[in-house]
PAMAR-763903 format. One record per residue (C-alpha): x negated, y negated, z negated; residue number from 1. Coordinates in steps of 0.2 Angstrom, whole numbers, plus 2048, in hexadecimal, padded with zeros to 3 digits. Layout:
// residues N
     x     y     z   num
     X     Y     Z   NUM
...
//
This chain:
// residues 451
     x     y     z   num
   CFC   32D   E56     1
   D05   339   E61     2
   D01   346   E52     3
   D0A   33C   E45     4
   D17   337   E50     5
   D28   33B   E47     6
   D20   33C   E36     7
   D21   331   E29     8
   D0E   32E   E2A     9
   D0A   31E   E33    10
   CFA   31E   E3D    11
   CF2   310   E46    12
   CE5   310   E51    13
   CD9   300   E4D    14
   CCC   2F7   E56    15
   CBD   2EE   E50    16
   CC4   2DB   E51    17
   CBC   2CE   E4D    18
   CBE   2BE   E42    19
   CCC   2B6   E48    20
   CC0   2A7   E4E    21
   CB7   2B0   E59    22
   CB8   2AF   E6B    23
   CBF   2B9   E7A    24
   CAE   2C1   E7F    25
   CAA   2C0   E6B    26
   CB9   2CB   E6D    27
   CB8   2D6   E79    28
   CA3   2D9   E73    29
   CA8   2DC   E61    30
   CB7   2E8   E64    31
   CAD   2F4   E72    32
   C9C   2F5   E6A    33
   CA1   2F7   E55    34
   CAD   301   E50    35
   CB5   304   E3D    36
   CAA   30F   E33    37
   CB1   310   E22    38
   CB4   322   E1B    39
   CC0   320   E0C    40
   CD0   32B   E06    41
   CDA   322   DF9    42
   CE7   32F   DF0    43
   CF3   330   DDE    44
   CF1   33D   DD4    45
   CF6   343   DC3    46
   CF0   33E   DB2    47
   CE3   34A   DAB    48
   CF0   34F   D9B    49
   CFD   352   DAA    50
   D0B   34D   D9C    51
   D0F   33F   DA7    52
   D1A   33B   DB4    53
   D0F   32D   DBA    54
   CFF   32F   DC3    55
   CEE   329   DC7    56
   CE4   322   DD5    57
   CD6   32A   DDD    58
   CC9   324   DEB    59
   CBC   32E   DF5    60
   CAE   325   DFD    61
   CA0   328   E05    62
   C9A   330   E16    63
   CA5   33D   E1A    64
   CAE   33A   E2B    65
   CC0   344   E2A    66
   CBE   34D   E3C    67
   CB9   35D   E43    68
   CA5   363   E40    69
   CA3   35E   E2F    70
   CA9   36B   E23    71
   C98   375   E1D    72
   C90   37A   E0C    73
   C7E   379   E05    74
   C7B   388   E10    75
   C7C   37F   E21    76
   C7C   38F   E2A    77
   C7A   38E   E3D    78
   C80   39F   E42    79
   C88   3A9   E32    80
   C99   3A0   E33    81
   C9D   3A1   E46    82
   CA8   3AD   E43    83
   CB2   3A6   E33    84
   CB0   395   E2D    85
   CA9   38C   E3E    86
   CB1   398   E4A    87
   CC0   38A   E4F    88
   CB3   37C   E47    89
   CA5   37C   E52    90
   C9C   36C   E53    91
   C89   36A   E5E    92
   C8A   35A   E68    93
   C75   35C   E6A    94
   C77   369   E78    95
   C84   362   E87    96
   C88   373   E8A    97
   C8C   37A   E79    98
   C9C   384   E73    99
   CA0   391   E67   100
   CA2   39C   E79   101
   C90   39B   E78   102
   C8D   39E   E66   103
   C81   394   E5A   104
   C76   38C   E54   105
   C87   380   E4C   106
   C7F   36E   E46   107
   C7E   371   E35   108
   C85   360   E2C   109
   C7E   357   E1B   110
   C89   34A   E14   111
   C8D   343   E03   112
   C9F   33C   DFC   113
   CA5   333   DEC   114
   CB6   335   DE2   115
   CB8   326   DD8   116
   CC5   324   DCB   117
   CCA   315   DBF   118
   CC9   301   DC4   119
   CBB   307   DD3   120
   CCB   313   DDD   121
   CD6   304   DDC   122
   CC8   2F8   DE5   123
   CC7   305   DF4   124
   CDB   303   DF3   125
   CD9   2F0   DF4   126
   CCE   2F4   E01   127
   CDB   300   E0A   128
   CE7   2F2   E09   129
   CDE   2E3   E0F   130
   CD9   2EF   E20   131
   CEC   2F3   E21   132
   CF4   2E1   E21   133
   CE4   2DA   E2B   134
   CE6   2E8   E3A   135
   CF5   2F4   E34   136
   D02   2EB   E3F   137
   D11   2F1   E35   138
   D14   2EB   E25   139
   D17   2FB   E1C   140
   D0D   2F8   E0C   141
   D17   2F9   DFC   142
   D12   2EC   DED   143
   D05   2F2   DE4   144
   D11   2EB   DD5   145
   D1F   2F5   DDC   146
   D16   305   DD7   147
   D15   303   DC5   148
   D1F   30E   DBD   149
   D18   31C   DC6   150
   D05   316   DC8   151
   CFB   310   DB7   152
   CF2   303   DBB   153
   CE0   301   DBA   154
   CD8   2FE   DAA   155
   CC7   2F7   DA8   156
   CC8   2FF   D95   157
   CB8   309   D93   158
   CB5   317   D84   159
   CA5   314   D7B   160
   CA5   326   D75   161
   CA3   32D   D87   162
   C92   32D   D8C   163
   C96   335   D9D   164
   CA0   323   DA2   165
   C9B   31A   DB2   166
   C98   309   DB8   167
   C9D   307   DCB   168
   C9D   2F9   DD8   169
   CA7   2FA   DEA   170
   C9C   2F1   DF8   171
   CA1   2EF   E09   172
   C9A   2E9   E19   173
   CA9   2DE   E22   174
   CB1   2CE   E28   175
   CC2   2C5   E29   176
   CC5   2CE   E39   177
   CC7   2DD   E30   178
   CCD   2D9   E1E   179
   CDC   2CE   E1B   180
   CD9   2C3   E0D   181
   CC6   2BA   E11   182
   CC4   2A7   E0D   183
   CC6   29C   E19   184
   CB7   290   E17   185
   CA6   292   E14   186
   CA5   28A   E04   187
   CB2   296   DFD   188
   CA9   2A5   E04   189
   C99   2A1   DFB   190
   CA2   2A0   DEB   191
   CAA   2B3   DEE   192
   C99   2B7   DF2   193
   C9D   2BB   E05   194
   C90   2B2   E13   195
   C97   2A7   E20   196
   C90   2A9   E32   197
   C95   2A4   E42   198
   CA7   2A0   E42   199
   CA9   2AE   E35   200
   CA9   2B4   E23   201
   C9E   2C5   E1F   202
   C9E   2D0   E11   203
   C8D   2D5   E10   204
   C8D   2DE   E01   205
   C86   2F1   E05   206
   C77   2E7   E0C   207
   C77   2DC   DFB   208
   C79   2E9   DF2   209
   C6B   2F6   DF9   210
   C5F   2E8   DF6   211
   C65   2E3   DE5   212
   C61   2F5   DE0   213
   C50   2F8   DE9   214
   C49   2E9   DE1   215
   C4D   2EE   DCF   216
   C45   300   DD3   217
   C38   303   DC7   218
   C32   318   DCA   219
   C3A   31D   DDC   220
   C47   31D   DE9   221
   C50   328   DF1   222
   C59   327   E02   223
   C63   334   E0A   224
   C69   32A   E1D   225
   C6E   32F   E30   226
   C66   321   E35   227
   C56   314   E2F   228
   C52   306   E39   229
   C4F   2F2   E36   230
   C46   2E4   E31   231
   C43   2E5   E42   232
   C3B   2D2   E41   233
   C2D   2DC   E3A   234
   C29   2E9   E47   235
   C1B   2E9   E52   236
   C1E   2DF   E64   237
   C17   2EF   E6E   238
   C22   2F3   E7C   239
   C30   2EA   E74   240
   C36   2D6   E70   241
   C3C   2DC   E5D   242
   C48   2CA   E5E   243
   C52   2D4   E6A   244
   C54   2E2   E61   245
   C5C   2D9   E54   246
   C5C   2E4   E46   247
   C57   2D8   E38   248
   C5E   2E1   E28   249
   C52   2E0   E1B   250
   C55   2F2   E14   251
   C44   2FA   E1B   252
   C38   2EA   E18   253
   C3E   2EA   E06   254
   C3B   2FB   E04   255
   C2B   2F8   E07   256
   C27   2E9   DFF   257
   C2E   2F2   DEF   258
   C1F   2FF   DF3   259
   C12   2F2   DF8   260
   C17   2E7   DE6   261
   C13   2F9   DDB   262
   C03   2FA   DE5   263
   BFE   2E9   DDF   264
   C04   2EC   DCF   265
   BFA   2FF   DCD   266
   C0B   308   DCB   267
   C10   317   DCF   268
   C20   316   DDE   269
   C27   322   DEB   270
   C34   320   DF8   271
   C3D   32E   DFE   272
   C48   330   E0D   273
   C53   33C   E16   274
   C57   33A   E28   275
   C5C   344   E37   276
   C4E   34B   E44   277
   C57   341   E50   278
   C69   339   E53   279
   C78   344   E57   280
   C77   344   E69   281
   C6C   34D   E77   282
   C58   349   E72   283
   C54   342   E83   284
   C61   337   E87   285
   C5D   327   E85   286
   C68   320   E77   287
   C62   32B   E6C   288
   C4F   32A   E71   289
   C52   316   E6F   290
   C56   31A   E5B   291
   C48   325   E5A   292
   C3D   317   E61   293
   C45   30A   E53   294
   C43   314   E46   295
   C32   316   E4A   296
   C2D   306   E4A   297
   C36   302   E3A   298
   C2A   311   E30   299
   C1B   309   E3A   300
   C1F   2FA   E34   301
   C22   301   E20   302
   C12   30C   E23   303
   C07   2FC   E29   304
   C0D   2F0   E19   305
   C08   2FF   E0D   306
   BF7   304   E15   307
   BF1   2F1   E15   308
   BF7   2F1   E02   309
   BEE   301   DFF   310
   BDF   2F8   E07   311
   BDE   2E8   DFF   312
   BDC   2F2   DEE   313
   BD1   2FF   DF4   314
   BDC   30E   DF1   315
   BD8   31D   DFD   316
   BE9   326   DFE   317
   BF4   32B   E09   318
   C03   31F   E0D   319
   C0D   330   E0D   320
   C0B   330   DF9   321
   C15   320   DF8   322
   C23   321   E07   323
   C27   332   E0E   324
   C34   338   E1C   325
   C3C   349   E1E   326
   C48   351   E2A   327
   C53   362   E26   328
   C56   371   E2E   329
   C58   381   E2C   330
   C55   392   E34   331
   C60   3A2   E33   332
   C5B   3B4   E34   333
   C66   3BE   E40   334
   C72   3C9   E35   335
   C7D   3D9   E39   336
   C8F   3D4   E40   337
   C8B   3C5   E43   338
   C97   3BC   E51   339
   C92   3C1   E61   340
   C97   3B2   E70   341
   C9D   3B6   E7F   342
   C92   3AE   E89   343
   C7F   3A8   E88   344
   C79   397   E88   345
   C70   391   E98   346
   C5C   39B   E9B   347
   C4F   38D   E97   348
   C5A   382   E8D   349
   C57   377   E7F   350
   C67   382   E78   351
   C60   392   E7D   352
   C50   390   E75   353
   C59   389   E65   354
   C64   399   E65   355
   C55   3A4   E6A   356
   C4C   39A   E59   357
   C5B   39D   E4C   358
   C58   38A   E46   359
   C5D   37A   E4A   360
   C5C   369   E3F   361
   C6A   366   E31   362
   C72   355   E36   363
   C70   34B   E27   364
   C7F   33D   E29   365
   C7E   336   E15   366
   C7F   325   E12   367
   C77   325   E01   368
   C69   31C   DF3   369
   C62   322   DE4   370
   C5A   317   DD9   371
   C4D   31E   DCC   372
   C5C   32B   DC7   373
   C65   31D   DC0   374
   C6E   314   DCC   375
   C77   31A   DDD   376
   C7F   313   DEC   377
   C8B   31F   DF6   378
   C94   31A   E07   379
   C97   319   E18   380
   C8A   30C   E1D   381
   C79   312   E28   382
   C69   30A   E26   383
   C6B   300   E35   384
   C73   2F2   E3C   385
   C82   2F4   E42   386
   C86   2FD   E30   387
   C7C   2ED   E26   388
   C83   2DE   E2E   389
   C94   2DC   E29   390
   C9A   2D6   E39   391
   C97   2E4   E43   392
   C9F   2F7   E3E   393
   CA9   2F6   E2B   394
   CA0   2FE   E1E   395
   CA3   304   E0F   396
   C98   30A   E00   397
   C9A   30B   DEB   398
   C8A   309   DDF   399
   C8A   313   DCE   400
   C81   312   DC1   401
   C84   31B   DAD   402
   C7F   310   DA1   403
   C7C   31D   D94   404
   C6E   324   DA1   405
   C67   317   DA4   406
   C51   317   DA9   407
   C4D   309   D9B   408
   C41   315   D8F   409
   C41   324   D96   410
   C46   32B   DA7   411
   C57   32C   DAB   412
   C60   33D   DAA   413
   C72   33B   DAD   414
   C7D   341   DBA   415
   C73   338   DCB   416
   C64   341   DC3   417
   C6B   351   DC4   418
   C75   34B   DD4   419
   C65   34A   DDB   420
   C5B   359   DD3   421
   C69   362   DDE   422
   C67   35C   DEE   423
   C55   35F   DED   424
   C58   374   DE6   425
   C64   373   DF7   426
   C57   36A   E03   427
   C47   373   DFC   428
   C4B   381   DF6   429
   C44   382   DE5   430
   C44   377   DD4   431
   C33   372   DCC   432
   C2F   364   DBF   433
   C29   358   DC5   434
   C39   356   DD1   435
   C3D   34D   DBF   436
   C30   340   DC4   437
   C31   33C   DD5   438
   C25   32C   DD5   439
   C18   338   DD0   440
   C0B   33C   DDC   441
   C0C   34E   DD7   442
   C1C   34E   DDE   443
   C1B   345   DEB   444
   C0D   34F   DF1   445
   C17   35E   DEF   446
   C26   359   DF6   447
   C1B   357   E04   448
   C12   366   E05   449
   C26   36F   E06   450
   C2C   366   E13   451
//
C-alpha cells in the first residue's frame, strides 16, 4: 500500500473472511489459517488488425505468483545466472541461511500460466469484480456498460473455418465471503450448481471439475502439482486418526479408481504426476515433514487399490506401469566466470553440501491436468485441501479443450498434445515416440527408466 501511495493505483490489502454467517471464532479461524490464492491478471489490449481505436480484453490464469523468485526459463539454472538474471532475484527458502552473499544453488522454479482471450477473459473480469465489491472497500469500479465504446464486448460467435478455436471453462474454488453476488439460500445454490454447507454457499467447481475430467479419461493423465494429498478417509489408520486429518477431496482416490476400472476392463491406462521432492521450506522442519508424511499415505493408499486390482486378475506387473511419480532437478557443471560469492556457506551444511554437489531439486509449483492430450485444466489450485474445498484458500483454474483435436478415433494432436510433448523435451531431456502414446507400457517403462 505504502508503494502505491499517491498513485492512481488502488491497492487493498485483503483477508480471508469468511461467509458473512459465520461466527467470531469462525472468523478469526478462517481469516488466520486461509489466505487468497488466486493468480489472475486481467488487462485491454488492442485489436489484432490494430485499425481500431477500441480494444480487447485479456486474462492470464494459472499458477504464477507475481512476487520476487519466480522469473526462470526451461534451463532452471542453479548457478549460471547469479551474476545477471538472479543476481537482485535470489530466492532459496530450503536453507535458513541462504543469500546471494553466499552464492547458489538458486531454487530453480517450474510453473505454468494461461492467457485466455474471448468470452473466457471476460469470466476472470467477472471474477475480478465480484472479489472487488465483496472485499475492495472502495467503490471504484466503473460499469462494465460504461466501457462500451472503448471495450467490444464478448462474443460467443465462433468461426467454423478455424480449426485452432478453443473451448474454455473458468472454475473456481470460493464462498460468499469472498465473491459478492452468491445466492442467498440453499435451494438457489443447488440450481447455480454451488453446494451449501454449514451456514455458507461454496463454489466447488475446480474440485468438480478435476473429477468430471478424470472420469471421462479413456488413455492417460497427466498431472503436474506442488502438492498431492486427499482422500484422506482412505488412508491407512498407522500412526495417525485419518478423520483428523480432514483431507477428504476425492482427487487421489478417483485417480485410482479410474486405474483400478481399466484393470477390470484389460485396458491399457497410466497416471503421471509431477511433484516437488519436498515443500518449499527447510526438509526437517516439521511442517513440511508432515506434508511429506500425507502425501505418503495418499500414494500408499492409490498403490494398495491397484495392487489388489492387479491381483484379483492375476496380472503380475508392477504397480509403477499404471501410476508413477517423479520429482525434478537439475545439476550444473562449474563454468569459467562464473559469479564468485563473497562468502561461503556454513562447513557441514545441508547448503554446503548442495553448493559442493552443483544440484539441487527444481520446485515445480504448477497447478495443472492433462487429459488424454485432449482436454486441460490450468490454475491456481493444489491438490489438497485447503485449495479443493472451496471454503478455505480462493482458487482459480480454467479447462480447455479444442474440439477439432479431439481423441474420438484417433489420438489427439492439437495444441495440449504438443503442449505436453514440450514439457516432457524440457523435463527429460530428449523426444522419442512413444511419448505419442503415454498409456503405453513402453512408455511408461521408459519414462521410468529416465527419471
Amino acid at each position: 500500500e505504502n508503494y502505491f501511495h499517491g498513485s492512481d493505483v488502488n491497492c487493498v490489502l485483503c483477508p480471508r473472511n469468511p461467509d458473512d454467517s459465520g461466527s467470531i471464532v469462525q472468523d478469526l479461524s478462517i481469516s488466520t489459517m486461509f489466505t487468497h490464492h488466486q493468480k489472475i491478471v486481467v488487462v485491454d489490449h488492442e485489436l489484432p488488425n490494430q485499425g481500431s481505436q477500441q480494444r480487447r480484453i485479456v486474462s492470464f490464469v494459472g499458477g504464477l505468483d507475481l512476487c520476487d523468485g519466480r522469473y526462470d526459463t526451461q534451463y532452471h539454472s542453479l548457478f549460471r545466472t547469479l551474476d545477471s538474471t538472479h543476481h537482485d532475484d535470489f530466492h532459496q527458502p530450503n536453507f535458513a541461511t541462504a543469500s546471494i552473499k553466499k552464492g547458489g544453488p538458486r531454487e530453480p522454479w517450474h510453473d505454468i500460466h494461461s492467457r485466455l482471450e474471448g468470452p473466457i477473459a471476460w469470466d476472470v473480469l467477472y471474477n475480478f469484480e465480484q472479489r472487488w465489491r465483496k472485499q475492495g472497500g472502495k467503490d471504484l469500479l466503473l460499469q462494465l456498460r460504461d466501457l462500451s465504446d472503448t471495450i467490444i464486448p464478448p462474443s460467443p460467435v465462433m468461426f467454423p473455418e478455424d480449426r485452432e478455436t478453443w473451448n474454455v471453462q473458468l472454475f473456481r474454488s470460493i464462498d460468499g465471503g469472498a465473491a459478492f453476488g452468491f445466492p442467498d439460500t440453499p435451494e438457489e445454490a443447488a440450481k447455480a450448481g454451488l453446494v451449501s454447507g454449514k451456514d455458507q454457499i461454496i463454489d466447488r467447481s475446480i474440485q468438480d471439475a478435476y473429477i468430471h475430467a478424470i472420469r471421462r479419461a479413456k488413455n492417460f493423465i497427466y498431472i503436474e502439482n506442488q502438492y498431492f494429498l486427499g482422500s484422506s478417509y482412505a488412508w491407512k489408520p498407522e500412526g495417525i486418526k485419518p478423520e483428523d486429518i480432514g483431507a477428504l477431496h476425492l482427487i487421489p482416490k478417483e485417480l485410482a479408481l479410474k486405474v483400478v476400472s481399466k484393470i477390470e476392463a484389460g485396458e491399457r491406462f497410466t497416471v503421471y504426476v509431477v511433484v516437488p521432492m519436498w515443500p518449499e521450506g527447510v526438509p526437517e522442519s516439521g511442517s513440511v515433514q508432515a506434508i511429506l508424511d500425507w502425501q505418503r499415505r495418499t500414494m500408499e493408499m492409490m498403490y494398495t487399490d491397484i495392487t489388489e486390482a492387479l491381483q484379483a486378475k492375476g496380472i503380475e506387473a508392477n504397480p509403477k506401469d499404471y501410476l508413477t511419480f517423479f520429482c525434478l532437478g537439475n545439476r550444473e557443471v562449474k563454468q569459467a566466470g562464473e559469479y564468485q560469492p563473497e562468502e561461503q556457506p556454513e562447513a557441514d551444511t545441508d547448503y554446503s553440501r548442495a553448493q559442493e554437489a552443483r544440484r539441487f531439486m527444481i520446485y515445480v509449483h504448477t497447478k495443472m491436468m492433462i487429459v488424454d492430450d485432449e482436454y486441460i485444466i490450468i490454475g491456481s489450485a493444489n491438490i489438497n485441501q485447503r485449495s479443493m474445498d472451496g471454503a478455505r484458500d480462493s482458487e482459480i483454474a480454467m479447462g480447455g479443450y479444442q474440439p477439432y483435436h479431439l481423441a474420438t478415433r484417433q489420438p489427439a494432436r492439437g495444441q495440449i498434445h504438443g503442449f505436453r510433448m514440450a514439457l516432457w523435451y524440457e523435463h527429460l531431456g530428449m523426444l522419442d515416440d512413444v511419448f505419442q502414446r503415454p498409456e503405453s507400457l513402453e512408455c511408461v517403462q521408459k519414462v521410468n527408466r529416465i527419471a
